[in-house]
C-alpha positions in Angstrom: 15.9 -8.5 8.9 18.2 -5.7 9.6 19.8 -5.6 13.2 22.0 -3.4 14.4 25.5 -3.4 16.9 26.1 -0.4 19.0 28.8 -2.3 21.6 31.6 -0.7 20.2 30.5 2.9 20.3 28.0 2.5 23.8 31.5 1.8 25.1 32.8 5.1 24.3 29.7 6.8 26.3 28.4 6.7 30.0 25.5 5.0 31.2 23.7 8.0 32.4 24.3 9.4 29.1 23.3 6.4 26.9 20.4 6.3 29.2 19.1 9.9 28.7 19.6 9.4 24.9 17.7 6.9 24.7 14.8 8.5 26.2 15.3 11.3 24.1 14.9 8.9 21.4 12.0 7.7 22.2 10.1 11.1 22.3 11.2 11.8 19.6 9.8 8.9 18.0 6.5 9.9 19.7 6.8 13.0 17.7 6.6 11.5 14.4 4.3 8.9 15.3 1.8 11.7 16.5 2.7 14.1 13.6 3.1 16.8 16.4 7.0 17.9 15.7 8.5 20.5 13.5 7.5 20.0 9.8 4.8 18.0 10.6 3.2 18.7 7.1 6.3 16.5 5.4 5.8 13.2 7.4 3.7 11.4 4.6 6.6 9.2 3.9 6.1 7.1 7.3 3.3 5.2 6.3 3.7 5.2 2.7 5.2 2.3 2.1 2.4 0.0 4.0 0.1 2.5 1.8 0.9 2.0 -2.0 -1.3 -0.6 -4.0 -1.1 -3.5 -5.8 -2.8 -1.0 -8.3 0.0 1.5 -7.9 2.5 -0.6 -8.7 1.0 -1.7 -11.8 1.0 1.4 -13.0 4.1 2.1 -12.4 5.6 -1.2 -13.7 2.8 -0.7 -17.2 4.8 2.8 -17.7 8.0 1.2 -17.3 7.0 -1.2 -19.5 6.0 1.4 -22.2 9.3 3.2 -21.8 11.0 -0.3 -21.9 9.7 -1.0 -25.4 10.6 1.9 -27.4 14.1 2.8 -25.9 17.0 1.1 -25.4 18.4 4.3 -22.9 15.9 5.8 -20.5 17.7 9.1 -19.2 16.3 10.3 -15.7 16.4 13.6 -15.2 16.4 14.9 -11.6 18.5 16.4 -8.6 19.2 15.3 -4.9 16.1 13.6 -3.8 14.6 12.9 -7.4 17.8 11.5 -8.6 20.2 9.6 -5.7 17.7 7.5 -4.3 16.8 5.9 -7.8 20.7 6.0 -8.5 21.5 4.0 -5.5 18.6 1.4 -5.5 19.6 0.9 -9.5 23.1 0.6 -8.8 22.6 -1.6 -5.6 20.6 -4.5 -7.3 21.8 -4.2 -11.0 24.9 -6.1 -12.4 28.0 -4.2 -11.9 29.0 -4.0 -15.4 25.4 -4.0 -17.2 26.5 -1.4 -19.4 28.8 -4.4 -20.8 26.4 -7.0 -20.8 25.4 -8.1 -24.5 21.3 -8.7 -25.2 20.1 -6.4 -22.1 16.5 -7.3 -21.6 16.0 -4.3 -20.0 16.8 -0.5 -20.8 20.0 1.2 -19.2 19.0 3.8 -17.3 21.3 6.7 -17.2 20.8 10.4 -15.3 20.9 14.1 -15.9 20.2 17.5 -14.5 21.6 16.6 -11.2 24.9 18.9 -12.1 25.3 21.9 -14.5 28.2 20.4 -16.4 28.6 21.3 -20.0 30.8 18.7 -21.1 29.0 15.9 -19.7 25.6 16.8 -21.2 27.2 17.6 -24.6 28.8 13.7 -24.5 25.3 12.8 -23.3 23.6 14.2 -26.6 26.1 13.1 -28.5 25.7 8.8 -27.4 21.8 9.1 -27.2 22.0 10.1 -30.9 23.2 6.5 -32.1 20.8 4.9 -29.4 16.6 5.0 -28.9 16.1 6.7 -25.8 12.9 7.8 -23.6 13.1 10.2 -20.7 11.9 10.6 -17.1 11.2 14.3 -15.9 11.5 14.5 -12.2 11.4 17.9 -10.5 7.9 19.0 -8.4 7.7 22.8 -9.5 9.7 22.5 -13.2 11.9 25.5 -12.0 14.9 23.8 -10.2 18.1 25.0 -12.6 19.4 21.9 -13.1 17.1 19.6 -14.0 15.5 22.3 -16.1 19.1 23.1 -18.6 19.0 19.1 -18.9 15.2 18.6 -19.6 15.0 21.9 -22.3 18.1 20.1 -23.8 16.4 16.2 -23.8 12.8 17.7 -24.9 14.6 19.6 -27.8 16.6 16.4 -28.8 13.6 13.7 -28.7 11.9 16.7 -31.1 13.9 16.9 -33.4 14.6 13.3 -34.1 11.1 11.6 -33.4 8.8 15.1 -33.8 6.1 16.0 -31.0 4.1 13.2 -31.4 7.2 10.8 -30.9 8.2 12.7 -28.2 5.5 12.6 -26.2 5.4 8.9 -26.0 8.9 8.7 -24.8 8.6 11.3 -21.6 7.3 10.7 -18.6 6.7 13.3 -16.1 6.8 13.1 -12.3 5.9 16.2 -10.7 3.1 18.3 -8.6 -0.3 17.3 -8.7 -1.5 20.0 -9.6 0.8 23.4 -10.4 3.9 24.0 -11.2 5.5 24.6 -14.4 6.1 21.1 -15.1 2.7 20.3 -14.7 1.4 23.1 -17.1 4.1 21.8 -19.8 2.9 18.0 -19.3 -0.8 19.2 -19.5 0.2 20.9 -22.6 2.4 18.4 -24.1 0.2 15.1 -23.0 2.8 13.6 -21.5 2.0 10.7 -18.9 2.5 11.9 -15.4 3.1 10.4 -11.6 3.0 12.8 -9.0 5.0 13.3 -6.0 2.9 13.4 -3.1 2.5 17.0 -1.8 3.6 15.5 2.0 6.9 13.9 1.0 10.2 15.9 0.8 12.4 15.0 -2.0 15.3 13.3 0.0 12.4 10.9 1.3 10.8 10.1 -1.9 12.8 7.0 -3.0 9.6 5.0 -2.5 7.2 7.6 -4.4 7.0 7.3 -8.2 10.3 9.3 -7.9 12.2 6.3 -7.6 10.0 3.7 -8.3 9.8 4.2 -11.8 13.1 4.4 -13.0 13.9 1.2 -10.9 10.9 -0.3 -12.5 12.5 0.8 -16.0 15.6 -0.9 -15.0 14.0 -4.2 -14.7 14.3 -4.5 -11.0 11.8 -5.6 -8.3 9.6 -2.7 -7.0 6.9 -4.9 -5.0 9.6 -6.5 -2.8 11.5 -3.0 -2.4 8.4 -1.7 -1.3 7.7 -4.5 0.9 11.2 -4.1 2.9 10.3 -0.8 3.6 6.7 -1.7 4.5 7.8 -4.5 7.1 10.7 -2.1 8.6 8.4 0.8 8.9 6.3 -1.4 11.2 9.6 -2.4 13.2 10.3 1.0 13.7 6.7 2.2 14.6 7.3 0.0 17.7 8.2 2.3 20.8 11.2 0.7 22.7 14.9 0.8 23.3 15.2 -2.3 20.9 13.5 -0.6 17.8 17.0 -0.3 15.7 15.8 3.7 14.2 15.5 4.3 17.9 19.0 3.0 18.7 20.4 4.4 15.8 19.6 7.8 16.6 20.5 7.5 20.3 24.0 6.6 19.6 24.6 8.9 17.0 23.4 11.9 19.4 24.8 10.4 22.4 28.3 10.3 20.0 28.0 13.5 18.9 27.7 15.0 22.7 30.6 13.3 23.3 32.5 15.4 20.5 31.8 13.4 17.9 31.1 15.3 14.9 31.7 13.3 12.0 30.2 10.2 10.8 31.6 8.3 8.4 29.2 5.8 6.6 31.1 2.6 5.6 30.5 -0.1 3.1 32.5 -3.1 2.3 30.2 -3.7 -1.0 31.1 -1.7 -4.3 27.4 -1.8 -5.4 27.0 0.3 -2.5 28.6 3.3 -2.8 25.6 5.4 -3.8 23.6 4.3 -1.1 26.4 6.5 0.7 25.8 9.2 -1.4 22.0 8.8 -0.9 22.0 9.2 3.2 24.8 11.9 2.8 21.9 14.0 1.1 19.1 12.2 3.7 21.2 13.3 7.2 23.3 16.5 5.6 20.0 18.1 4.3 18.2 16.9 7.5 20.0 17.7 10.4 22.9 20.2 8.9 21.1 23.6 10.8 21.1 26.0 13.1 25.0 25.7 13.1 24.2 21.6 14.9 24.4 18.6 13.3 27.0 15.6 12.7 28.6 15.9 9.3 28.0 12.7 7.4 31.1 11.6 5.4 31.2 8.3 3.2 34.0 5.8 3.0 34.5 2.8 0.5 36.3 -0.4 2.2 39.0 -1.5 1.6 39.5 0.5 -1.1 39.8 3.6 1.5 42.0 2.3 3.4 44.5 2.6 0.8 43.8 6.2 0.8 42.0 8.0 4.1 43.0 4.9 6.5 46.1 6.8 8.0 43.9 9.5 9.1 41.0 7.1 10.5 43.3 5.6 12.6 45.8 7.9 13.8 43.9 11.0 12.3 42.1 13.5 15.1 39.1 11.6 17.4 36.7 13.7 15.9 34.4 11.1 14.1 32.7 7.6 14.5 32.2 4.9 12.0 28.9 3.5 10.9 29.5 0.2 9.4 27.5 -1.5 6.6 27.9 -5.1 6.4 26.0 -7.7 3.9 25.8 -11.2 5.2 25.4 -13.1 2.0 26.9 -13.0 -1.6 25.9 -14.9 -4.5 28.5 -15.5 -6.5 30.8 -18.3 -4.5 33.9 -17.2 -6.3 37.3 -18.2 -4.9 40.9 -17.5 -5.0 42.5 -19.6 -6.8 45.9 -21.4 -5.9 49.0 -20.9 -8.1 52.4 -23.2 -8.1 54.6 -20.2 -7.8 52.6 -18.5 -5.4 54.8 -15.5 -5.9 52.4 -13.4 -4.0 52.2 -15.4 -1.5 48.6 -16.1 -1.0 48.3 -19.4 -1.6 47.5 -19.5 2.2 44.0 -18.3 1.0 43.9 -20.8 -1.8 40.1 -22.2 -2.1 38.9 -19.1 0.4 35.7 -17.4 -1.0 36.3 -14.0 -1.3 33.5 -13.0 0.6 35.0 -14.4 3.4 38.5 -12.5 2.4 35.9 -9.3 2.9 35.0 -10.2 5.9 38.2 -10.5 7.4 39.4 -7.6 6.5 36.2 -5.2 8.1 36.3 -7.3 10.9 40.0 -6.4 11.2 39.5 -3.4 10.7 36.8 -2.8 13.1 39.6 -3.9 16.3 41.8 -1.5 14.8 39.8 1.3 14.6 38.1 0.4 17.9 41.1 -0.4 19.6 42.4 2.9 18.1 40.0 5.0 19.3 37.3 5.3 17.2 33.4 4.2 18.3 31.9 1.6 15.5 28.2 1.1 14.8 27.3 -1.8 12.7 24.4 -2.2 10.6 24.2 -5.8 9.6 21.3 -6.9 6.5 21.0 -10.7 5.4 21.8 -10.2 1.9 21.5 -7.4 -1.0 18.2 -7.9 -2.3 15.0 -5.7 -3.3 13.6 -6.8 0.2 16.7 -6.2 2.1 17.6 -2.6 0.8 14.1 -1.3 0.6 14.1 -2.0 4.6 17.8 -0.1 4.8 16.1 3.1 3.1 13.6 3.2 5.4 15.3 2.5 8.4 17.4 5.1 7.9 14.5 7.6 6.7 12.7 6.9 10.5 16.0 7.2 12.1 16.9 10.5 10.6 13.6 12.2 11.7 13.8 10.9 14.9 17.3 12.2 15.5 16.8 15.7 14.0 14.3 16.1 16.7 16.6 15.1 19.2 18.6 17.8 18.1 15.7 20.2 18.1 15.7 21.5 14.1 13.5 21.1 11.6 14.6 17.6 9.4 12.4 17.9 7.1 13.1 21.9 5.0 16.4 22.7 3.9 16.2 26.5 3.8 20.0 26.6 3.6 19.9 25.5 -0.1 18.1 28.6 -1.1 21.6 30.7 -0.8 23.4 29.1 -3.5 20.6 29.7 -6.0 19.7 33.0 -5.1 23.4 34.1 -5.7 23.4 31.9 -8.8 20.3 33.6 -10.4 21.7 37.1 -9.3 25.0 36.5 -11.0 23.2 35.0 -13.9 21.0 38.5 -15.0 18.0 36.5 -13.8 14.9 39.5 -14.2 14.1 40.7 -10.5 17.1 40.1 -9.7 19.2 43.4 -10.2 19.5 44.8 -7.5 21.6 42.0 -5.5 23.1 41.1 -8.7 25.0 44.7 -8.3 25.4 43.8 -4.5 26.5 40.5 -5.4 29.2 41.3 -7.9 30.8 43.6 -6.0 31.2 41.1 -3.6 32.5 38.5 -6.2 35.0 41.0 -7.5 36.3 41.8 -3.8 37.0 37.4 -3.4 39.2 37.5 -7.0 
C-alpha cells in the first residue's frame, strides 16, 4: 500500500501553519465527499473505480481482444486526458524495449493526435503501411483539432487499404454517449463504441474506457489496475490527518504559502517518466487559475542530476521535491566485478543495482534537504497493475482536494480555450473573421 513521508518538508513549515493546513485539508475533503464544491458535476471519478463491473471489464478486455486479433499496431488517437494516462500506465507496466522483443503476443500500441506535427504523422503512415493496424478514437465531442487531423488521416488510411467494411472492424470509438460529432460518425460508420462518462473530466479518465482499453490492448492487467484504485479510493474516503491525499495536499499548500512555488515530481524509475507527464497535465490543468497555483515540473533521477542538479541544489529556493520511490524490482541484476577494475567500482562488485538506485536518491535526498530544499516521499511496494492503479488515484483525490484549498475550480480548464480560439482565427476557420483580422494584426505587430 502506498505511504507517504512528509518529515523533510513539515520541517521547513510551522506548526500553526501545518496545523491550519491540515484542517483545511480536511474540508476540503468534505467537499468532495459531499459533492458540494466548485464543479461538483465532474466528481464521478471518486467512486468509479469501486463502481465498474466484472461485466465492464469484459467488455473492455472482448474489444481488446478483437483489436488484438487483426492488428499487429493499434494506434490511439487522443490528447491530454484521452491520451497520457493510457501512455503512462502502458509504459509503466510494459517491457522497456517491447518494440524490440521478437514474437510479441500482444499488439504495440502506439499514439496520435496528441500534437499537430507533420513530420511525425507522415513517418506514422508511412510504418503502419508495412504493418496490420486497428485504431482507437478517443475524443468526447469529435471536434478537438488534434485528434481530429490524425483520426481524418487514420480513417482515410484503414479505407483505402482494407475498404469500409475492413475498416470498421479495426476502429473503436470512445466518445459521448450520446452527441457529438464522433458519435454521429460512429453511428454512421458502425463502429464499436465505449463512452466516457458525461461526469468525468478528461485528465481523470485513466480508469474510464479512455484508458482502459488501450491498456487492455496492450496485454496488461485492467482488473488489478482497477482494483488499486478501488482499495486507495476507500483509504482516501477516510477523514483524518493520516489519510495520505489529505497529507499530500496539506503540505503541498502549506509549501506553497511558504513561497514555494514549484514542484518538481521525481522518479528514480525510467518506466516512469510519463507518469510525470500524466500528473503535470492532472495538477497544471487543475489548479493553474486565477493567477494561484504551484507549477508542477518533472525530473528524471539520476539522469537529471547530470543536467538540472546544479540548479536544484544551489539554484533559487523557490521549489520542493516530490519524490517517487519503488520498493521492489524484479530483475536481481548485479554489477559485475572486473580484474582491472579501471573504473574503479569493483567496490560495488555483487551489489544489485537496485540497491545502487537507492543509494543514490537517498543521497540525494540529504543533499537537497540539507541544501535547502523541502522533500516529500511517496513510497509504493513495487510497480505493478495493483500498485500504480492506487498511485493514479491517490493523486486524482489529492488534487481535488488541494484545488479547493486553493479556492478554484479543479475540475474546468477554461484557460485552454485561448490557444484554440486564436488557432482557428488564424486558420480562416468560418465565424471566425472578425478576430482573425484582429488577430493578425496583432501577430504581425510580435514579428
Amino acid at each position: 500500500m502506498l505511504t507517504l513521508n512528509v518529515k523533510s518538508a513539515v520541517a521547513f513549515i510551522s506548526g500553526k501553519e501545518w496545523a491550519t493546513q491540515q484542517e483545511k485539508a480536511l474540508q476540503s475533503l468534505d467537499k468532495l465527499e459531499s459533492r458540494t464544491g466548485k464543479g461538483n458535476d465532474f466528481l464521478g471519478w471518486i467512486d468509479l473505480p469501486a463502481s465498474i463491473s466484472a461485466d465492464e471489464i469484459a467488455a473492455v478486455q472482448t474489444a481488446a481482444d478483437r483489436l488484438s486479433s487483426c492488428a499487429d499496431v493499434v494506434v490511439v488517437i487522443g490528447i491530454g486526458g484521452s491520451y497520457l494516462g493510457a501512455k503512462a500506465i502502458i509504459d509503466a507496466l510494459s517491457h522497456s524495449f517491447t518494440t524490440l522483443l521478437p514474437n510479441r503476443r500482444h499488439p504495440l500500441v502506439i499514439f496520435a493526435g496528441h500534437h499537430i506535427g507533420e513530420d511525425y504523422l507522415a513517418e506514422l503512415l508511412d510504418v503502419l503501411q508495412t504493418r496490420p493496424t486497428a485504431c482507437i478514437v478517443i475524443s468526447k465531442s469529435g471536434t478537438t483539432t488534434e485528434p481530429a487531423i490524425a483520426f481524418r488521416l487514420l480513417k482515410q488510411h484503414l479505407e483505402e487499404r482494407y475498404g469500409k467494411a475492413g475498416a470498421r472492424d479495426r476502429i473503436v470509438a470512445v466518445t459521448d454517449r450520446s452527441r457529438g460529432a464522433l458519435r454521429t460518425l460512429a453511428r454512421q460508420e458502425g463502429y464499436p463504441t465505449f463512452v466516457i462518462p458525461d461526469d468525468v473530466g478528461g485528465r481523470f479518465s485513466a480508469l474510464t474506457p479512455v484508458g482502459l482499453l488501450p491498456v487492455a490492448v496492450a496485454g496488461l492487467d485492467v482488473a488489478a489496475l482497477v482494483k488499486g484504485a478501488a482499495d486507495m479510493s476507500r483509504t482516501t474516503a477516510v477523514r483524518n490527518a493520516d489519510n495520505p491525499a489529505v497529507r499530500y495536499a496539506a503540505i503541498r499548500n502549506a509549501l506553497y504559502a511558504q513561497g514555494k512555488k514549484i514542484e518538481v515530481l521525481v522518479n528514480y524509475h525510467p518506466k516512469m517518466h510519463y507518469v510525470t507527464e500524466w500528473w503535470k497535465q492532472l495538477y497544471g490543468e487543475s489548479e493553474g487559475k486565477e493567477h494561484r497555483g504551484v507549477f508542477p515540473a518533472g525530473a528524471d533521477f539520476t539522469g537529471d542530476l547530470h543536467s538540472m542538479g546544479q540548479y536544484l541544489q544551489e539554484g533559487e529556493r523557490s521549489l520542493f521535491e516530490t519524490v517517487i520511490h519503488i520498493g521492489n524490482e524484479r530483475s536481481g541484476l548485479t554489477v559485475p566485478a572486473d580484474t582491472q577494475d579501471l573504473d574503479r567500482l569493483n567496490f560495488i562488485a555483487g551489489k544489485r543495482i537496485s540497491e545502487c538506485n537507492r543509494m543514490a536518491e537517498l543521497g540525494t535526498l540529504l543533499a537537497h534537504t540539507d541544501g535547502g530544499i523541502p522533500v516529500v516521499r511517496i513510497e509504493i511496494p513495487q510497480l505493478d497493475a495493483h500498485a500504480l492503479g492506487g498511485l493514479l488515484y491517490f493523486f486524482e483525490k489529492a488534487c481535488g482536494i488541494s484545488g479547493y484549498m486553493l479556492d478554484v475550480n479543479p475540475f474546468d480548464q477554461p484557460g485552454v480555450e485561448a490557444y484554440k480560439n486564436n488557432m482557428f482565427a488564424l486558420l480562416g476557420k468560418p465565424g471566425y473573421e472578425a478576430q482573425t483580422r484582429r488577430i493578425r494584426d496583432a501577430v504581425n505587430r510580435l514579428q
